[in-house]
DSSP file (Angstrom, degrees, kcal/mol; ACC not computed):
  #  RESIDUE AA STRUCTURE BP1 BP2  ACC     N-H-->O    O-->H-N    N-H-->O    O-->H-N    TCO  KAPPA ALPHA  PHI   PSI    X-CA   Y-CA   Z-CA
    1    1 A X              0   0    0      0, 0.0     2,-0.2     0, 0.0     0, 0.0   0.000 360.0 360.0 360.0 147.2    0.0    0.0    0.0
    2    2 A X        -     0   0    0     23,-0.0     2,-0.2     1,-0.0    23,-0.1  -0.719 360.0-112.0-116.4 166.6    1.5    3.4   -0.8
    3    3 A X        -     0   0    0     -2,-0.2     2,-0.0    21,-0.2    -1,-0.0  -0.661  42.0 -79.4-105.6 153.2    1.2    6.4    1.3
    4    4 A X        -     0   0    0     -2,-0.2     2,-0.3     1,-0.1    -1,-0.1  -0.210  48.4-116.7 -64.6 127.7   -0.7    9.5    0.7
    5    5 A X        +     0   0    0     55,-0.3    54,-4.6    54,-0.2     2,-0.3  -0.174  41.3 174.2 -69.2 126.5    1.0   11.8   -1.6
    6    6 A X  E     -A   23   0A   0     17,-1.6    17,-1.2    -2,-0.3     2,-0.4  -0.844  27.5-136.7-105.1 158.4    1.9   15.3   -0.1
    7    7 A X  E     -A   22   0A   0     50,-0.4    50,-5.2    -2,-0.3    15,-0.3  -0.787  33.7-159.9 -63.1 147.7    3.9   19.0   -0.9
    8    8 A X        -     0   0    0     13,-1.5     2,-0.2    -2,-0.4    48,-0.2  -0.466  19.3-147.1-124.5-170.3    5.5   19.8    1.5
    9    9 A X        -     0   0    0     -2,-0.3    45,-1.3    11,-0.2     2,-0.3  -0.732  17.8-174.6 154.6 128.2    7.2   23.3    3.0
   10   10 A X  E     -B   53   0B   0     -2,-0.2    43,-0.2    43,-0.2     2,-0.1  -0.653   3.8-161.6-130.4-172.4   10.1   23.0    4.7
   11   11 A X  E     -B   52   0B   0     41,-0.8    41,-1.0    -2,-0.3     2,-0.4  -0.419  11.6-160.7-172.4 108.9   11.8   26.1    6.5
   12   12 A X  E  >> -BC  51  17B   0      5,-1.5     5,-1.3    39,-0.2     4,-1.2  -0.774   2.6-172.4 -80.9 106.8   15.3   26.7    7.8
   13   13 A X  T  45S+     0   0    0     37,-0.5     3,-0.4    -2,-0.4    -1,-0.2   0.906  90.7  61.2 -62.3 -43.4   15.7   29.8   10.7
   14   14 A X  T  45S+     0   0    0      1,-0.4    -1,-0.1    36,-0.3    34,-0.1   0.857 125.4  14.2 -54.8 -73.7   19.6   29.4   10.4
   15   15 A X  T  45S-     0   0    0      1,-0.1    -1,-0.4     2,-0.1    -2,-0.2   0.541 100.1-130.4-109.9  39.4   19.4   30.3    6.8
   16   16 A X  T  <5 +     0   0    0     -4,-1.2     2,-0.3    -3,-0.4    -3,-0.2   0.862  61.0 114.6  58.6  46.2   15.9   31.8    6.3
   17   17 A X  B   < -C   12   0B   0     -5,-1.3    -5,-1.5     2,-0.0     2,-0.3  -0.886  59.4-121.9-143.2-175.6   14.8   30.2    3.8
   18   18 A X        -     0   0    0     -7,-0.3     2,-0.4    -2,-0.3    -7,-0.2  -0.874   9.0-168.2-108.8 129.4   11.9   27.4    2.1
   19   19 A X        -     0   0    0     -2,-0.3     2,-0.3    -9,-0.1   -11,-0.1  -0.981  19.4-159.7-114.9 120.6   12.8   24.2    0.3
   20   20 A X        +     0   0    0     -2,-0.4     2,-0.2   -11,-0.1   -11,-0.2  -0.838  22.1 157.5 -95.5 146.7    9.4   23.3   -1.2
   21   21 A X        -     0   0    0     -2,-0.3   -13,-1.5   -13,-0.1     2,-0.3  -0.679  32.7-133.3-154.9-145.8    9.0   19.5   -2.3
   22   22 A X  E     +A    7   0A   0    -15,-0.3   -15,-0.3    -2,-0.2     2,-0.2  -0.849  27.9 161.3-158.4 164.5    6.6   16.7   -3.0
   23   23 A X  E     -A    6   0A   0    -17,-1.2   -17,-1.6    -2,-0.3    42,-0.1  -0.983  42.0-136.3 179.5 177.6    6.6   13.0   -1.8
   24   24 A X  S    S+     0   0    0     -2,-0.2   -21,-0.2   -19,-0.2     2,-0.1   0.482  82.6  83.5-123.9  -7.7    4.5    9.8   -1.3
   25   25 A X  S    S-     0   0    0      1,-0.1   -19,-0.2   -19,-0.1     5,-0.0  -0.469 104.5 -75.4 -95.8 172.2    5.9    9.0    2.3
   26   26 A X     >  -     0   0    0     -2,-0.1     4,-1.6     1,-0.1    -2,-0.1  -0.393  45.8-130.4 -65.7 131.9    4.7   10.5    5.5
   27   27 A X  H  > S+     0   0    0      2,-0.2     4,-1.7     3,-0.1    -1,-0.1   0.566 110.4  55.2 -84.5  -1.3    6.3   14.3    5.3
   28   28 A X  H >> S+     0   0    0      2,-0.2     4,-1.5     1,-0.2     3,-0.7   0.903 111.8  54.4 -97.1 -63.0    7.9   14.0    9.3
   29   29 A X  H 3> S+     0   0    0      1,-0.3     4,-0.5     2,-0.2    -2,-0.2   0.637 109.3  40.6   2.4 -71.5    9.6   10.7    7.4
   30   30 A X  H 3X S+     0   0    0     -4,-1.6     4,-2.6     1,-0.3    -1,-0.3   0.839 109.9  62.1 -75.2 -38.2   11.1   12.7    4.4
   31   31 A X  H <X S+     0   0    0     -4,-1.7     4,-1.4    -3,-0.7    -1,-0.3   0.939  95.9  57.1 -45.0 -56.9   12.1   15.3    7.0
   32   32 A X  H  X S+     0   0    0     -4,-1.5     4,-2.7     2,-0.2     6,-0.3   0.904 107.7  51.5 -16.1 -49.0   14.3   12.7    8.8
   33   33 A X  H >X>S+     0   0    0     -4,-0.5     3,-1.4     1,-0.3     4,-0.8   0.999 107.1  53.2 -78.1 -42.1   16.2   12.3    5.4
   34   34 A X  H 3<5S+     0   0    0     -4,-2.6    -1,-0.3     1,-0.2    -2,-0.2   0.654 111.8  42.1 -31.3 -37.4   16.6   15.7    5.0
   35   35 A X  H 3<5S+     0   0    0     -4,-1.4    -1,-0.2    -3,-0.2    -2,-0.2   0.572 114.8  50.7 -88.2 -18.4   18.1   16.0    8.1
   36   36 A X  H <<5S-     0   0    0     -4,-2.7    -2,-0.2    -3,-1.4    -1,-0.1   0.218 106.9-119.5 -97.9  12.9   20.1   13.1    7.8
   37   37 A X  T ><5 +     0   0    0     -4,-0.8     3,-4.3    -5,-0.2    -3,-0.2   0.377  55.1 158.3  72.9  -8.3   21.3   13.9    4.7
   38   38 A X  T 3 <S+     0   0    0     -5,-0.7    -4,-0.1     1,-0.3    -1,-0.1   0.439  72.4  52.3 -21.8 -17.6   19.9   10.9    3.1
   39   39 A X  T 3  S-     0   0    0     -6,-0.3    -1,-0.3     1,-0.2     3,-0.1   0.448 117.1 -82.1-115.7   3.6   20.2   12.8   -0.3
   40   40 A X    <   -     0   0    0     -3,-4.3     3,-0.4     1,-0.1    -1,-0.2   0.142  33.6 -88.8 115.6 136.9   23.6   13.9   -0.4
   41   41 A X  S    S+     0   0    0      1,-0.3    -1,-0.1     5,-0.1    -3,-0.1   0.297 117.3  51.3 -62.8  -9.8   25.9   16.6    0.8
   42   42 A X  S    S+     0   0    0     -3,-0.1     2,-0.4     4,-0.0    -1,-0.3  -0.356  83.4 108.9-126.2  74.9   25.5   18.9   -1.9
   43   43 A X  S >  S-     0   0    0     -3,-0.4     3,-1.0    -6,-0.0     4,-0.3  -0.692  84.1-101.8 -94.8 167.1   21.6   19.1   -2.0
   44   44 A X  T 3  S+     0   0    0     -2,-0.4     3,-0.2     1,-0.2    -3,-0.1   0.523 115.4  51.1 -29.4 -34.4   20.2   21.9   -1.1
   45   45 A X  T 3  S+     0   0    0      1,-0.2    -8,-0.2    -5,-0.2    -1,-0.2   0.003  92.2  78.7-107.7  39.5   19.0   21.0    2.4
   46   46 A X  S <  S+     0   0    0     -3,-1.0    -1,-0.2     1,-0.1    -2,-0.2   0.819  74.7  74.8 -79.1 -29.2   22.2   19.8    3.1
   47   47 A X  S    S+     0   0    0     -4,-0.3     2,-0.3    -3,-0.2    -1,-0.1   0.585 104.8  33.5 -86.6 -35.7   23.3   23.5    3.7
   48   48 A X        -     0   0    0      1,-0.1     3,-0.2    -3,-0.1   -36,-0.0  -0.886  59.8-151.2-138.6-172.9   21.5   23.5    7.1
   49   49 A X  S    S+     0   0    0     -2,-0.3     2,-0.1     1,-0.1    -1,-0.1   0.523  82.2  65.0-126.7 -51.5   20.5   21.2   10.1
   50   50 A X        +     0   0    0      2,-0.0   -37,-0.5     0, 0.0     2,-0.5  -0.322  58.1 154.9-102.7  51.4   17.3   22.6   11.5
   51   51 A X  E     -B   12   0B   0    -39,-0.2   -39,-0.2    -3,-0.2     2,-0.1  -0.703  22.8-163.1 -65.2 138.6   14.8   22.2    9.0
   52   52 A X  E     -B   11   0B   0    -41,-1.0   -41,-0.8    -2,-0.5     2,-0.4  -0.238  35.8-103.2-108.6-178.8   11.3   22.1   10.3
   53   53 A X  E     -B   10   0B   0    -43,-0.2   -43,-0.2     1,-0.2     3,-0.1  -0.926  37.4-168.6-121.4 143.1    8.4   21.0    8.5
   54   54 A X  S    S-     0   0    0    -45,-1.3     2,-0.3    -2,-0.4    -1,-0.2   0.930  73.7 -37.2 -94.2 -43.9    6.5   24.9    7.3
   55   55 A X        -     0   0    0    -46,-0.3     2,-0.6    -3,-0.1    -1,-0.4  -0.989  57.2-133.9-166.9 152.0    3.5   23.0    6.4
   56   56 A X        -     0   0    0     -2,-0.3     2,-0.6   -48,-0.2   -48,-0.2  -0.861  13.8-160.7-130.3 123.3    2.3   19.5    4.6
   57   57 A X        -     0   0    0    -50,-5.2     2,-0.8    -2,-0.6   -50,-0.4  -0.853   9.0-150.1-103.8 140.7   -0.3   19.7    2.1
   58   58 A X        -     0   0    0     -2,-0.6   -52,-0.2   -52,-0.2     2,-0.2  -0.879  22.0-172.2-102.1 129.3   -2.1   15.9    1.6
   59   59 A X        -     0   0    0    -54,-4.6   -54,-0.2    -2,-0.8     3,-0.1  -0.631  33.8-121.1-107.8-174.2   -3.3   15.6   -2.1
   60   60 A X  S    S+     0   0    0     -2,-0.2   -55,-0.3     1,-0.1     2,-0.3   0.897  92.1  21.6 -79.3 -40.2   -5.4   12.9   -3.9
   61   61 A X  S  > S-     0   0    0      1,-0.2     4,-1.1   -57,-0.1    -1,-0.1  -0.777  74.0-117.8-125.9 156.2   -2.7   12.0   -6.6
   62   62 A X  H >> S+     0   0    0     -2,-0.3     4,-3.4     2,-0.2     3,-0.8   0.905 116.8  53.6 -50.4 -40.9    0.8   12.2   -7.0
   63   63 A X  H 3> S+     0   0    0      1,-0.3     4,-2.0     2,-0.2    -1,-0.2   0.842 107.4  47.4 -52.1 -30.3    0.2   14.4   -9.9
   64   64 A X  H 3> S+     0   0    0      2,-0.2     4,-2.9     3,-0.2    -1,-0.3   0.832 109.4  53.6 -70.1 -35.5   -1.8   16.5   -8.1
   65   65 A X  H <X S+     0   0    0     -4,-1.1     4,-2.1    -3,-0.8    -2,-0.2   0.983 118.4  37.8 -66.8 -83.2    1.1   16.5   -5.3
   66   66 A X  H  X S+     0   0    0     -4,-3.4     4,-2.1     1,-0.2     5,-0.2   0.777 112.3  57.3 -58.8 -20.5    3.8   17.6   -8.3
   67   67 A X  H  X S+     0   0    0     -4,-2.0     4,-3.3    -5,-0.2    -2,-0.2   0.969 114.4  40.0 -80.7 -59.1    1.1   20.0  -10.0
   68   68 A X  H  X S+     0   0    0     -4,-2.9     4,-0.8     1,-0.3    -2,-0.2   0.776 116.1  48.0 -59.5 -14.1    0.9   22.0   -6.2
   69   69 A X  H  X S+     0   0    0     -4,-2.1     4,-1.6     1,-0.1    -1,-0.3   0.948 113.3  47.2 -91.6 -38.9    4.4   22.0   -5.5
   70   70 A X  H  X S+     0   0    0     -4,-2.1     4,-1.7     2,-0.2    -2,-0.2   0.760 110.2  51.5 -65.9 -13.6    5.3   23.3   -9.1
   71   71 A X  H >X S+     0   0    0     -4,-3.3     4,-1.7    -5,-0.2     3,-0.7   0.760 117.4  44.2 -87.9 -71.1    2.5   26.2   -8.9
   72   72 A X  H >X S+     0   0    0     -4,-0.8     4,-2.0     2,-0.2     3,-0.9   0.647 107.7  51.9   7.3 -95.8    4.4   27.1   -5.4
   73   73 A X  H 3< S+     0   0    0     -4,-1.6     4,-0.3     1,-0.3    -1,-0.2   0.715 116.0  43.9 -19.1 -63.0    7.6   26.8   -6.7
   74   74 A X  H X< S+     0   0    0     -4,-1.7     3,-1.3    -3,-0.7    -1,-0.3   0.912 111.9  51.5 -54.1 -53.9    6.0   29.6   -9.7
   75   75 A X  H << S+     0   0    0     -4,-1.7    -2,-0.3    -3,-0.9    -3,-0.2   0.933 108.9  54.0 -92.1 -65.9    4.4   31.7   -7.2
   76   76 A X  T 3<        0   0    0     -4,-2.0    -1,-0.3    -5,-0.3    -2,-0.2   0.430 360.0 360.0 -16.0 -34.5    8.1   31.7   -5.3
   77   77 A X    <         0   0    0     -3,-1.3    -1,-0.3    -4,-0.3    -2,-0.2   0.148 360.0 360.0-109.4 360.0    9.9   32.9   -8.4
């Protein structure tokens, strides 16, 4: 069984910023990897330690999941 697709918000005080992203796992989950680096030492939320979770949106579909983090993402820009 797969898990409900989300965007996610993430938010760093240290360097004041948002990493916005999408995912199918449970978003305090994906946070873990984030924090553990799980994705590599030059990602983007490698760069700080304390990312929090800003907010977790649950959608119906993954698409729906990649369509809300890419309008974000535009809106951001």
């Amino acid at each position: 069984m797969t898990s409900m697709p989300y965007c996610y918000i993430l938010y760093s005080p240290l360097l004041d910023k948002f990493y916005i992203g999408q995912t199918q796992q449970d978003p305090e989950s994906r946070l873990e990897q984030h924090l553990s680096r799980f994705y590599g030492n030059t990602k983007f939320t490698a760069k700080a330690k304390d990312w929090e979770i800003f907010i977790s949106i649950p959608c119906s579909t993954e698409k729906q999941a990649r369509a809300v983090e890419g309008h974000i993402k535009k809106i951001e820009e």
